[in-house]
C-alpha positions, -999 to 999 in steps of 0.1 A, spaced: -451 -124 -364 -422 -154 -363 -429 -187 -372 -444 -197 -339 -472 -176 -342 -484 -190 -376 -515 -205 -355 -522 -168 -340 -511 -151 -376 -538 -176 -392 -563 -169 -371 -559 -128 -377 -562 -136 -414 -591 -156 -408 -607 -124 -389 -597 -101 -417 -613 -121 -440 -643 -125 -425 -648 -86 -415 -642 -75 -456 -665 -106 -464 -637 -124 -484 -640 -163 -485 -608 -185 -496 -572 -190 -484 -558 -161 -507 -563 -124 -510 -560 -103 -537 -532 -70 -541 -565 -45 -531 -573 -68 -504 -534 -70 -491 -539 -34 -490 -569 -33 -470 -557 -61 -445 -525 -39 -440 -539 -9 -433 -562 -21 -408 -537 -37 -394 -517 -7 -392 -545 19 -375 -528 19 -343 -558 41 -328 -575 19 -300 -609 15 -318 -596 2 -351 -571 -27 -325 -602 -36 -301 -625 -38 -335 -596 -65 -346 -593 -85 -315 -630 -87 -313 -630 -103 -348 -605 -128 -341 -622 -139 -314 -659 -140 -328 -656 -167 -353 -690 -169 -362 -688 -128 -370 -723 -123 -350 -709 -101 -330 -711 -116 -298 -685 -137 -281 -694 -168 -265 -680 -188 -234 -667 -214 -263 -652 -187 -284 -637 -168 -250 -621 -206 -238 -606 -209 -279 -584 -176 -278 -573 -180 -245 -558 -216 -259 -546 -198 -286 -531 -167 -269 -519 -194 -242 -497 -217 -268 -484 -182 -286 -473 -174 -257 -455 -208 -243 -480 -208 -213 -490 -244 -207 -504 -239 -175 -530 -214 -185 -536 -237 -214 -549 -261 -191 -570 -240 -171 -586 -224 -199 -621 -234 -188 -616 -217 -153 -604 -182 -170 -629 -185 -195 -659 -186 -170 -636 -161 -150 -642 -134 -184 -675 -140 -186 -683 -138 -152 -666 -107 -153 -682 -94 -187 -719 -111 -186 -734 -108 -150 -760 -114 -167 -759 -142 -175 -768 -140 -213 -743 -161 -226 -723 -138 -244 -706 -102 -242 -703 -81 -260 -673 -58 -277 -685 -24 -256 -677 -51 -224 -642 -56 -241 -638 -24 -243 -648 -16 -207 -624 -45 -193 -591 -30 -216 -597 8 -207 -599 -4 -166 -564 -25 -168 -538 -10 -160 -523 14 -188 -486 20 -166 -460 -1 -166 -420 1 -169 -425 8 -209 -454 34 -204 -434 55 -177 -400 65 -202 -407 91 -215 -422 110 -179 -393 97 -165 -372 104 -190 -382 144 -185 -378 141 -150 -343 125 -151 -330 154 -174 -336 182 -146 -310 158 -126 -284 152 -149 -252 166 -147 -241 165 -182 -210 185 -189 -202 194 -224 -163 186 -232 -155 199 -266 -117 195 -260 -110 156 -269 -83 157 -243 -101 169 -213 -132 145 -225 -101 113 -227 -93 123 -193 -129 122 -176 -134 94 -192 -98 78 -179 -103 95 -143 -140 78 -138 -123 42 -151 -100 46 -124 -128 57 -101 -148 28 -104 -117 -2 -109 -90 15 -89 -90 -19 -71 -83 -38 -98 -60 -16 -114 -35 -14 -84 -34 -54 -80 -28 -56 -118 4 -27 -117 16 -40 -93 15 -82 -104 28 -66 -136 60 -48 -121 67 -73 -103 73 -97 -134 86 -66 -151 109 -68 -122 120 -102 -122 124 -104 -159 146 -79 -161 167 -90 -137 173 -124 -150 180 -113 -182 209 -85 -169 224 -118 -147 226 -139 -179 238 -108 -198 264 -109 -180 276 -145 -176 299 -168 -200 265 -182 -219 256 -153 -230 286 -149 -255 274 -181 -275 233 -182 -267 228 -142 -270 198 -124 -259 177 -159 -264 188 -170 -233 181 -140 -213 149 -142 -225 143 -179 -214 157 -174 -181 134 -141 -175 105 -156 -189 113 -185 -163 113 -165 -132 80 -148 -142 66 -186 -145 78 -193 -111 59 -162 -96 26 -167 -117 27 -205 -109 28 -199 -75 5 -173 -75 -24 -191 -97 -34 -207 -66 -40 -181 -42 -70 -165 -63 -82 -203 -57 -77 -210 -19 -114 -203 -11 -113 -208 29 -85 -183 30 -104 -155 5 -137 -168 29 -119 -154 60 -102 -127 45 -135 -106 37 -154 -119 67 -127 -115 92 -107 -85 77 -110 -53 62 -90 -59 32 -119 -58 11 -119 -19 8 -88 -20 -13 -85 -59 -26 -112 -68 -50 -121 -103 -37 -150 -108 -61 -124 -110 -90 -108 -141 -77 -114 -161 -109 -109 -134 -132 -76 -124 -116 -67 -169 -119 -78 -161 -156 -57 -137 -164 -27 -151 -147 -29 -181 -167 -27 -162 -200 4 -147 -186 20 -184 -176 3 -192 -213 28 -162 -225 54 -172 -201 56 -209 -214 61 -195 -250 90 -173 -242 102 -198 -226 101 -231 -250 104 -210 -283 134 -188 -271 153 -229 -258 138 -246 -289 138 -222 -318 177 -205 -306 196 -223 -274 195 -253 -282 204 -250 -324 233 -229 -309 247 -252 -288 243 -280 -314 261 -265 -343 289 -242 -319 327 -252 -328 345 -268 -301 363 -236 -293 327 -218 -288 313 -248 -265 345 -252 -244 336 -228 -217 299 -243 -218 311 -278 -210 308 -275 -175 271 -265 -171 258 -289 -206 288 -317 -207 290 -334 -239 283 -313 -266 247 -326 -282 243 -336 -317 210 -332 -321 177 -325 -298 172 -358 -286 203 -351 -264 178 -324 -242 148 -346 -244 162 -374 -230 171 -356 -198 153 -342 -168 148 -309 -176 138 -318 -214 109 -344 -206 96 -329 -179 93 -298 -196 78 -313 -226 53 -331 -206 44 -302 -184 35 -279 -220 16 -311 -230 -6 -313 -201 -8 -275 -195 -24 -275 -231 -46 -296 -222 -59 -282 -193 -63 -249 -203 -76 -258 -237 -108 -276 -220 -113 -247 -196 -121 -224 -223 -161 -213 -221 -170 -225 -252 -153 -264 -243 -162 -259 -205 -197 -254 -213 -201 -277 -242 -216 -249 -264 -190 -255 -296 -204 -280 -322 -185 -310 -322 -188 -343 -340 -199 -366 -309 -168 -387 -305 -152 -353 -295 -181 -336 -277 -177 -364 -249 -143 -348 -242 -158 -316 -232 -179 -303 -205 -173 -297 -172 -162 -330 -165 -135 -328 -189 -127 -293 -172 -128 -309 -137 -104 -340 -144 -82 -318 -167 -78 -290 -142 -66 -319 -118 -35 -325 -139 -21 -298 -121 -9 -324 -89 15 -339 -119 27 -303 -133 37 -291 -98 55 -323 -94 71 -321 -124 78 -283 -123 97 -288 -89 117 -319 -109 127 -291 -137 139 -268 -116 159 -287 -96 178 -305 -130 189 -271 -144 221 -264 -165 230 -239 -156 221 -233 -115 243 -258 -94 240 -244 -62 207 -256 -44 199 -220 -28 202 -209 -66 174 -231 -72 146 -211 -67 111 -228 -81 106 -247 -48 109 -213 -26 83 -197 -53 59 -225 -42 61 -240 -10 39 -218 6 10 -215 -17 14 -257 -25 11 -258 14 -20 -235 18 -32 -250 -9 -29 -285 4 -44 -271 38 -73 -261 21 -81 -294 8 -72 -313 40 -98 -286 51 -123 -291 27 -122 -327 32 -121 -332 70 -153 -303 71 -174 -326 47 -166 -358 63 -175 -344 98 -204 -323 85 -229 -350 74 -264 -337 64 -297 -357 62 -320 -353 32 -352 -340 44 -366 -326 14 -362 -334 -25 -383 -316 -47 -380 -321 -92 -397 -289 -106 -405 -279 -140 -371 -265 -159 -352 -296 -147 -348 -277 -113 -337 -301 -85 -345 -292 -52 -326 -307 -23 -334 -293 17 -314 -306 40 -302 -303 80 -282 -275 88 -245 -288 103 -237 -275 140 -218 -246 136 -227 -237 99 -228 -203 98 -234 -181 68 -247 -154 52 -270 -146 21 -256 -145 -11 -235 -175 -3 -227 -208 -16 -209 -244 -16 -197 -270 -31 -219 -299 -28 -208 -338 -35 -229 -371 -44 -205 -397 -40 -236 -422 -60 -230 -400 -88 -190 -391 -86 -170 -396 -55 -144 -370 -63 -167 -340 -78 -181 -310 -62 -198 -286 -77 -207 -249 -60 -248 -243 -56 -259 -206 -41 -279 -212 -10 -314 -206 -16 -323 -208 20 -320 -176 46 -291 -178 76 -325 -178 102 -340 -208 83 -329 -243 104 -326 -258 70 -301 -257 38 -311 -256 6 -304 -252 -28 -318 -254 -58 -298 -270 -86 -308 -267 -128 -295 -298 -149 -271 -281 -174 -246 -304 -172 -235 -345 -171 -236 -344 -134 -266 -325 -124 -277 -343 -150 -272 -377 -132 -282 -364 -96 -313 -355 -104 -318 -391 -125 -305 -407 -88 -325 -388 -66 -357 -391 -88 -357 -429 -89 -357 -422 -51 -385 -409 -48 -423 -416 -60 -449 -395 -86 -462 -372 -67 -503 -370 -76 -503 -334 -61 -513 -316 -100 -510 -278 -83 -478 -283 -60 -453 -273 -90 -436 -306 -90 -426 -327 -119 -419 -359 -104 -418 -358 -65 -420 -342 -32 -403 -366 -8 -397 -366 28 -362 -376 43 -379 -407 61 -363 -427 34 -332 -445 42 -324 -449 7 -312 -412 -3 -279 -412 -16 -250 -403 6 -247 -363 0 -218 -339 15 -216 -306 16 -184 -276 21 -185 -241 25 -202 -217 26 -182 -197 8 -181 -161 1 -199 -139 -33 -205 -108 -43 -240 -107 -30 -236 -115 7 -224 -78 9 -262 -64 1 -261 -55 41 -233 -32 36 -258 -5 12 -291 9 20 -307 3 -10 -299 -28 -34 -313 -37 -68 -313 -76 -70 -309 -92 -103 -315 -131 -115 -317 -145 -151 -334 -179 -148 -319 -200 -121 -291 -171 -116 -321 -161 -86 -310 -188 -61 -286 -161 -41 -313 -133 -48 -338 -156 -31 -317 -162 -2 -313 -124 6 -351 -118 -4 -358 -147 25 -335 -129 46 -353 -99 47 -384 -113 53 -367 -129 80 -354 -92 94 -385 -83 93 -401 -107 110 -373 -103 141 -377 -65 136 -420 -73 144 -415 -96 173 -391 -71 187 -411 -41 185 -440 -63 199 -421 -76 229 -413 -38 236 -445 -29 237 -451 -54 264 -423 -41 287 -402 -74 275 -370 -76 257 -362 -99 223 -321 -98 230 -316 -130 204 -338 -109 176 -315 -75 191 -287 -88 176 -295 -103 146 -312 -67 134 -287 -44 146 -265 -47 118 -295 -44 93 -292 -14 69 -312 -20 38 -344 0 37 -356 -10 2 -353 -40 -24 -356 -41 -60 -360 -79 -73 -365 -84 -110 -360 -122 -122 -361 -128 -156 -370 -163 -168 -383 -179 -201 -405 -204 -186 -439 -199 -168 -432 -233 -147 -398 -215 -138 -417 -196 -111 -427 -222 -89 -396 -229 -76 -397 -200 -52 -437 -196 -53 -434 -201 -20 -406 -172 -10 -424 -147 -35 -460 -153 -14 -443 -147 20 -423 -117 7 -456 -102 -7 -476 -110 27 -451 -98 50 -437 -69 36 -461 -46 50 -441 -17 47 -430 -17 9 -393 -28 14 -388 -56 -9 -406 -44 -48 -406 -76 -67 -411 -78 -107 -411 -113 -126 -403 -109 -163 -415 -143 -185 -398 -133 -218 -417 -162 -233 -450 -140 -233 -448 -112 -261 -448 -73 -246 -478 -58 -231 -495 -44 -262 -485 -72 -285 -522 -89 -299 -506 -120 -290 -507 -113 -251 -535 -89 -250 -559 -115 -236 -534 -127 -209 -533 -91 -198 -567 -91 -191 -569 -121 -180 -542 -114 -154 -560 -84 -143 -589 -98 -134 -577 -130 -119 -549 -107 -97 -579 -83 -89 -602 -110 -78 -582 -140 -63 -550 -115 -56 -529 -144 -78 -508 -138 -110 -520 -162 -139 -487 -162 -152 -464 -166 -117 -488 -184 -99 -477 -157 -71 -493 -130 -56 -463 -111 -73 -480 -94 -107 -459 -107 -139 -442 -85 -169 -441 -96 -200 -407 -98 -224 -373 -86 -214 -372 -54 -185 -359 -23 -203 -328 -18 -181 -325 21 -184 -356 26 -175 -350 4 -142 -322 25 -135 -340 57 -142 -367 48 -116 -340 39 -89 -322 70 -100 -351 91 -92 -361 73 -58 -329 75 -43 -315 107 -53 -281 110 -38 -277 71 -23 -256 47 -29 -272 12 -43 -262 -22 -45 -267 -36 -76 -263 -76 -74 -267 -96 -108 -263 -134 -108 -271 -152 -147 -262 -153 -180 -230 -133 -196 -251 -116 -220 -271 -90 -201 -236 -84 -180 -224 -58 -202 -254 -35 -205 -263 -39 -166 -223 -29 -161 -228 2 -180 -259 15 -176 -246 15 -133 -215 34 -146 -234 64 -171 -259 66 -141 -232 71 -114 -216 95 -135 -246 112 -148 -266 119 -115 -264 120 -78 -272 83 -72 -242 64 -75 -249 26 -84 -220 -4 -75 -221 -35 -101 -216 -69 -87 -217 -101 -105 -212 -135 -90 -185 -158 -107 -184 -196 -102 
């Protein structure tokens, strides 16, 4: 047991202690021996015998209502529940109701017994090893003792599953191949090249692939355009639009590289050359440099010098904060320098780029060694992309500023989860999975920030449900809280308030978007395993509502067919509806995490009728099911979800696991469901699970019939 069990651990010695008839604080070597190895009988006799004891302090061998209420506290605080901590009264009478219909006022441990041997013995653990046997009469394992043939499955299935990323990288990278090589044969072949060498070959090639990649950087972020290009297109099959962010990543390690080559190969070999040549070496340079220099300040003092001094200076600076570990704020950092970080620090920083452009077009205009203007070549590289660019934000802020929205709903929950509902625009049309940027001009006129929207396209509301990570979530939900008023309401989930949009003193919110994600393509597959890690559920919950929402449609339509009438509205909406079945697992660590879409989870559970949507919540606060720690809260929720139909733990009529979901497993069950499909699998979070999720879809689609598609949304 960790340290946050020493209450729990204390109250096991205290058990032992009393069952060997051993009074003190300290045990004996013999006695360590006998506490271990009853501790150790894993056989179910020996475990119940041990429970029983903890929870019988008086060691009479009958539990009372007092003693029932005591380890449910205790199992309740090991176990990070607080809710079920203050309703330990209720459960309690709830066991003993349960256990004593007879109202003798206490039960004892053959009714303990009775209760553990009727819960539930299956669960995700319990099936591995049956499914496990099953999946091996499915696998199509092929044996490859030649290391050559086994590189080259493994090489043809990469290429199976990223041949759209791989094509747009070969590609991007001949091309620069391209262009560097032929700058470097054009100055190979000119009159610098007898004094500079190969260095400037190297500058000037290194130049041209700057001008390309700094042009390009801005495509992967012209949203509308990537927006329109998946909805309206078909480009999608072969262009990997979900790597947008990845693919501006990677291009600015290349401009990174390109800067370099660049300033090194001028700094470390040009200009030296140029400043130490003899006047017979410089003479046929004269016309492009003019007055031989005497030292660097001669090439700082220019154009090109400054501005391309300035431009590495605030290049460094911008991509130096928008490293994760700065962006985030995760490094430790004396505080003076931790207020330079963040993702405020990213935001401003990233904005430098208005004076880089500038200055970039300056540079390239003031060269040595280009005097012709159609030679001049940066300002062709970029005009278009500055222009879309530009039109994007012209876009972005005409659409807000003619798209107000009214607050009509602002709710605080536990988790430091804000909230906000609000009107939908005319005309705002979008799908699940989506999001956009939202801006609060009482907490920072020029930020937005991108939210998944929680509500479902048939809702005639937004919403979205925002966690306070960061400096300005931070300060929106401080504004909007002082807003609104306590709300008295103990059982409604809410921390603070539940306010109406009667109020005219809401602060001023705009909105832009939606925007496109991975997960608004669920339609497009059959069957779709939804994953969300803590707030990471906001897009699942939007396509969760939206098939309650199908369904819905899909009821009234059959009805109105029955009745000889026609539904053409709900027609059309459902036509296009493929998926058959849902998987939803979120994963949180905090029990008050749930209520934020108690709501959704109860109407998903009601309506679905039919088994389409199967819905698991994992609270990785509460040890595994078979852990002594949480052995009373598994009874507990048994009896509660068999009597009231309501999860202790969720709050939901959606039954609660406990820990972290074994991922193979998951896939196994899928795997054997849906022999021979093809499923979605949507994961919105955390980095770390990424990795494993990743995998496990790729050995699965390689190792059975089911094939399994990885998505992850990237902000």
């Amino acid at each position: 047991m960790n340290k946050e069990s020493k209450e729990f651990a204390g109250e096991l010695f205290d058990s032992l202690s009393r069952r060997h008839h051993i009074t003190g604080d300290s045990i004996n070597k013999e006695q360590l021996r006998e506490f271990w190895d009853q501790i150790n009988d894993q056989s179910f006799d020996s475990r119940l015998q041990t429970f029983f004891d903890m929870v019988d302090k008086d060691a009479d061998g009958r539990i009372t209502e007092d003693e029932v209420r005591e380890i449910i506290s205790l199992s309740a605080s090991a176990n990070k529940l607080s809710n079920i901590q203050k309703q330990a009264d209720e459960y309690a009478a709830l066991i003993m109701e349960e256990l004593d219909p007879d109202n003798q006022g206490y039960i004892m441990i053959e009714n303990l017994e009775l209760l553990l041997l009727q819960a539930p013995t299956h669960t995700v653990r319990g099936e591995s090893r049956n499914l496990s046997q099953m999946l091996s009469q499915k696998l199509k394992t092929t044996p490859y003792g030649n290391p050559i043939r086994r590189w080259y499955e493994d090489f043809k299935f990469f290429l199976m599953d990223n041949w759209k990323r791989c094509w747009v990288i070969v590609l991007w990278i001949t091309v620069m191949v391209g262009l560097f090589t032929w700058k470097y044969i054009q100055y190979k072949n000119r009159v610098v090249y007898e004094l500079l060498g190969p260095c400037v070959c190297i500058a000037k090639g290194a130049a041209e692939t700057l001008k390309l990649n700094m042009a390009i950087i801005l495509l992967p972020v012209c949203r509308n355009t990537i927006t329109w290009l998946r909805n309206k297109t078909r480009l999608g099959v072969a262009v990997p639009f979900d790597d947008n962010l990845n693919f501006h990543k990677v291009i600015a390690v290349a401009i990174s590289i390109g800067v370099g080559l660049h300033a090194i190969s001028h700094l470390t070999c040009d200009f030296p050359r140029l400043i130490h040549a003899t006047e017979e070496q410089y003479a046929p340079l004269e016309q492009f440099f003019g007055e031989q220099a005497k030292n660097y300040w001669h090439f700082v003092k220019e154009p090109v010098g400054y501005t391309g001094i300035i431009m590495v200076v605030l290049m460094t600076i911008a991509f130096t904060l928008a490293t994760p570990w700065l962006r985030r704020g995760t490094l430790k950092l004396p505080s003076f320098l931790k207020k330079l970080t963040g993702f405020n620090a990213f935001w401003y920083s990233h904005h430098l780029f208005v004076i880089v452009y500038t200055l970039l077009i300056i540079h390239g205009l003031k060269l040595y060694l280009t005097k012709d203007w159609y030679k001049k070549t940066t300002w062709m590289y970029l005009a278009v992309p500055i222009s879309l660019y530009a039109c994007e934000r012209l876009i972005r802020a005409f659409r807000s500023s003619v798209k107000p929205v009214k607050i009509l709903k602002v709710a605080v929950y536990p988790g430091n989860v804000l909230a906000l509902h609000m009107t939908k625009p005319n005309g705002f049309k979008y799908k699940s999975g989506q999001y956009m940027f939202v801006n609060c001009a009482a907490v920072s006129p020029f930020e937005w920030h991108p939210f998944s929207i929680t509500s479902a396209p048939g809702d005639d509301y937004l919403s979205v449900h925002i966690r306070t990570l960061g400096d300005w979530t931070r300060q929106l939900k401080i504004v909007f809280s002082e807003v609104c008023q306590p709300s008295g309401n103990g059982k409604s989930g809410l921390l603070r308030a539940d306010c109406k949009g009667e109020s005219p003193n809401f602060p001023r919110v705009l909105i832009d978007g939606p925007y496109g994600a991975p997960a608004q393509d669920y339609k497009k597959y059959d069957v779709v395993l939804l994953v969300g890690l803590g707030i990471g559920a906001t897009p699942m919950i939007s396509i969760v509502k939206d098939i309650v929402n199908n369904m819905k449609a899909k009821e009234e339509e059959e009805s109105a067919m029955e009745n000889g009438g026609t539904l053409q509205k709900n027609k059309s909406s459902t036509s296009n509806f493929r998926t058959t079945r849902a998987y939803f697992y979120w994963v949180t660590r905090e029990q008050g995490s749930f209520d934020w879409f108690k709501g959704v989870m109860n109407e998903a559970a009601e309506m679905d009728k039919n088994g389409v949507i199967e819905m698991h919540n994992y609270c990785t606060s509460v040890y595994e099911e078979g852990d002594a720690r949480s052995a009373l809260i598994t009874m507990l929720q048994s009896l509660n979800h068999a009597k009231n139909g309501v999860d202790v733990v969720s709050g939901t009529r959606v039954k609660s696991h406990f820990a972290k979901p074994n991922w193979r497993n998951v896939y196994k069950r899928i795997a054997l469901n849906h022999t021979g499909s093809r499923i979605g699998v949507f994961y919105c979070g955390a980095p770390a699970p990424t990795k494993e999720l990743r995998q496990l879809a790729h050995d699965f689609s390689h190792k059975t019939s089911t094939k399994f598609e990885f998505h992850k949304e990237n902000f």
